[in-house]
N, C-alpha and C positions, 0 to 999 in steps of 0.2 A: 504494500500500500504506500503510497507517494505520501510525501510531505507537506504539506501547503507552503511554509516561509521558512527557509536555514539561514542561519545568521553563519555567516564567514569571518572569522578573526586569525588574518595571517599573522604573526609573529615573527620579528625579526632573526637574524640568527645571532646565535646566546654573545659572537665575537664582535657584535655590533652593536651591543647593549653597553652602555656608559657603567652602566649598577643594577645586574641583573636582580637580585633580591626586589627594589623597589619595585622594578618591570614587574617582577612577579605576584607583587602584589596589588599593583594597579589591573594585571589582568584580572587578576582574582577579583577583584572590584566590577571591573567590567562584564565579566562572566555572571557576576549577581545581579547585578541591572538585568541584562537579556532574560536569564531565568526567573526573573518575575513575570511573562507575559501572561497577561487576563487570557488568554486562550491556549489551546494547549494544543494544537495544531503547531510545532516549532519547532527546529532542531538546531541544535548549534554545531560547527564543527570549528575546532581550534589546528588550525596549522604550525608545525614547529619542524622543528630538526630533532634527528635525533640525539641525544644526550643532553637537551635540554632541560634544566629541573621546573615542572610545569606544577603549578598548583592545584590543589584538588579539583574535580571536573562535577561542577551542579549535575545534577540531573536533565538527562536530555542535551547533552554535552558528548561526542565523541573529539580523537585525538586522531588527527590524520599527520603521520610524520615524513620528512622529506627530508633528502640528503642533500639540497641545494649547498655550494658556498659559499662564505661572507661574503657581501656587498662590497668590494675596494673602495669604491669611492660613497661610503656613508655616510660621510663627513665629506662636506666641500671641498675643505683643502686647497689643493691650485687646480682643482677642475674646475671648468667654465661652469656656470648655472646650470645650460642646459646638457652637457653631461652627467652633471648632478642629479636633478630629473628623470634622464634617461634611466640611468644607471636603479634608479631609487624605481622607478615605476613597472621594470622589470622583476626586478626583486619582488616587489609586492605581488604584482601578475601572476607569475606564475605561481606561487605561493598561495591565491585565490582560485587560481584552474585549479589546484591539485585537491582544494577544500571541495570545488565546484563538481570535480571528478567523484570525489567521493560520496555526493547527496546528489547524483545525478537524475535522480528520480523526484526532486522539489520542483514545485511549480515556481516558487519565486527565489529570490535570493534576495539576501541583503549584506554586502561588503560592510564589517564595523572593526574601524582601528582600535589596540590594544588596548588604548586608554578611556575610551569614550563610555558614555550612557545613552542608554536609550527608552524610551517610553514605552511602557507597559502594554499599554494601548495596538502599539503597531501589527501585532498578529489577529487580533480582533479586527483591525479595521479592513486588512487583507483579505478576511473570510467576507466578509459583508460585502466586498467588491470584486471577489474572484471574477477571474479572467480579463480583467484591464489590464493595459501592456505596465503600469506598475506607476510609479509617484516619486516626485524630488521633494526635499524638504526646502523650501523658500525661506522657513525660519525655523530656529532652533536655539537653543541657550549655551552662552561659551560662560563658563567656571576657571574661578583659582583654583588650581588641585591644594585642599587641604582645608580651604577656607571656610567653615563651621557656619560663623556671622554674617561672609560676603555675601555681595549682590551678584546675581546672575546678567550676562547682557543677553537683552533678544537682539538675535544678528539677525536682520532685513534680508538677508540674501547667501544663507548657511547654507546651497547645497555648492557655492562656490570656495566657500570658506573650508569645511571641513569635509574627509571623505568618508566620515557617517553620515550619510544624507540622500542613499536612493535608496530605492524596492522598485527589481525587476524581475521582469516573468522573464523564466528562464530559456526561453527559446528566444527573444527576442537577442539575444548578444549571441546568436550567430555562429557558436562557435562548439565543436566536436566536442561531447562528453565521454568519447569511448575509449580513449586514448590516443587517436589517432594527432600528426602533425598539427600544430598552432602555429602561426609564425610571430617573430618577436614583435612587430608590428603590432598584429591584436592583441596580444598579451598586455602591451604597454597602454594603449590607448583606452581597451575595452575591462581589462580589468585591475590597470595598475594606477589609473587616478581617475579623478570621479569628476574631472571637469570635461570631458570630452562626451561622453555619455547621453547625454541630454538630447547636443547635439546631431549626434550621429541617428538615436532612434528620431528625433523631428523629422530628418531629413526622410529616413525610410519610410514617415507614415505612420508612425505608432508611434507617439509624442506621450511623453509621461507626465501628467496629472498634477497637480501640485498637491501636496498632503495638507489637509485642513486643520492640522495642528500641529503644534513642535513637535517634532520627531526628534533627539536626540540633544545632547548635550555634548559640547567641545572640551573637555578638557585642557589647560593650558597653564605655563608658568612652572611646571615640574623638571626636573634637572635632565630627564630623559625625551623631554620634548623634542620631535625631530624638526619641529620648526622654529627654534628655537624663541617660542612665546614667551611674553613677560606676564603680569596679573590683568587682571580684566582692566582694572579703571587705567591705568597703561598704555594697554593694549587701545582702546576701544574712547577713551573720553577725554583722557588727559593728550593726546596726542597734539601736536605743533598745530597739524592741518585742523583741527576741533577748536581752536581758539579762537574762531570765528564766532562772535555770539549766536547764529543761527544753529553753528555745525553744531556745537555746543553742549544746545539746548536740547537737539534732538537725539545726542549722543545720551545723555542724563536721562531723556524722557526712555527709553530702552532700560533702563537698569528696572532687573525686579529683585524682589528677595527671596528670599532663600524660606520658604512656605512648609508646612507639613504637608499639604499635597503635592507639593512641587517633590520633594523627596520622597512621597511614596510614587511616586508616578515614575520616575527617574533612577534616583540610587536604591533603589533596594535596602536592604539591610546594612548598607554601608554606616560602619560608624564615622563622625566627623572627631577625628584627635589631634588634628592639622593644627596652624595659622587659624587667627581666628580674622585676617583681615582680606580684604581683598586685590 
């Protein structure tokens, strides 16, 4: 019997981790978000290498492991940007075909980075709409990792921002589950970052949906960030270009807080032992 929606969570390899303990526990976080979903139509699969030390697997959680190599260039360094890019959206790629390989029988998918949250909601809303070619998240809430007291931002336009932020139905990306040849090409584009996506199914005809509520949560400002974020009000308010009293105001008007529904919806049983600021 098929799936209805499998959450894919590539994992970097353990030589490309700055402080794997923390990583592993931020999955572990992230793993508890997903495993909250109101429905139970879901599967998660976690991609790693093998000899990775992976943290215990919630329920409805399998371990799909791969022998890829470290990333060389995962750190900038003197690569150009977009070798940087390249390099980085391969790595994830295939690392999501190999998850993708393994729930080949899911109707939908949903690519979620190691650190991120997501809402509870998301597998319930997919049963209620089966068979649509699937949803971007237009807005979504970016997080201090650790921050208890802080404010969340709603980011206007999070399915650019972060690459937790699609649900697609799995035939639409096109691309061989039985093992057969991928070329790096699709790997990179179709499932190694989440900005290309959009565009390519518009173009085919099956244009994906906007989700009618925040689907997910950005984590940022953690020593493991691979983009290397600062805190929210930073990130997001305090910035040069925001000193405009317009920009400003609208950057401020986006701040929410940090709710008892906002955290049952979102983190899970996460405890907050962090920073208490944002």
């Amino acid at each position: 019997m098929s799936t209805l929606l499998t959450f894919i969570v590539p994992v970097r390899h353990q030589a490309n981790a700055r402080h794997w303990p923390e990583l592993k526990q931020r999955l572990a976080q992230t793993l508890a978000s997903i495993a909250s979903q109101d429905h139970a139509d879901w599967r998660g699969i976690v991609v790693a290498n093998w000899g990775a030390d992976l943290p215990e697997m919630p329920a409805g959680f399998e371990v799909e492991r791969v022998d890829f190599a470290p990333n060389t260039l995962h750190e900038l360094g003197n690569a150009t940007k977009e070798q940087f890019y390249e390099a980085f959206r391969l790595d994830k790629g295939r690392r999501v075909l190999a998850g993708m390989r393994r729930a080949s029988d899911s109707t939908y998918f949903m690519i979620s980075d190691d650190d991120d949250f997501v809402s509870r909601k998301l597998t319930g809303f997919v049963a209620e709409h089966r068979g649509d070619p699937g949803w971007y998240f237009p807005s979504g809430f970016v997080w201090t990792d650790g921050s208890r007291r802080g404010l969340l931002y709603r980011h206007p336009a999070f399915s650019k921002l972060c690459g937790t932020s699609h649900i697609v139905r799995a035939d639409l990306y096109g691309l061989p589950l039985d093992g057969s040849a991928v070329s790096e090409q699709d790997i990179k584009q179709r499932l190694g970052s989440h900005i290309f996506i959009e565009t390519m199914l518009s173009q085919a005809g099956t244009p994906l949906a906007a989700l009618p509520f925040c689907g997910a949560v950005y984590r940022i400002g953690h020593s493991g960030a691979h983009s290397g974020s600062m805190g929210v009000m930073r990130t997001f308010v305090l910035k040069r270009r925001n000193f405009a009293p317009l920009a400003f105001v609208q950057s401020v008007l986006r701040l929410r807080p940090m709710t008892a529904s906002v955290r049952e919806e979102f983190f899970g049983p996460l405890t907050f032992s962090g920073r208490g600021s944002s």
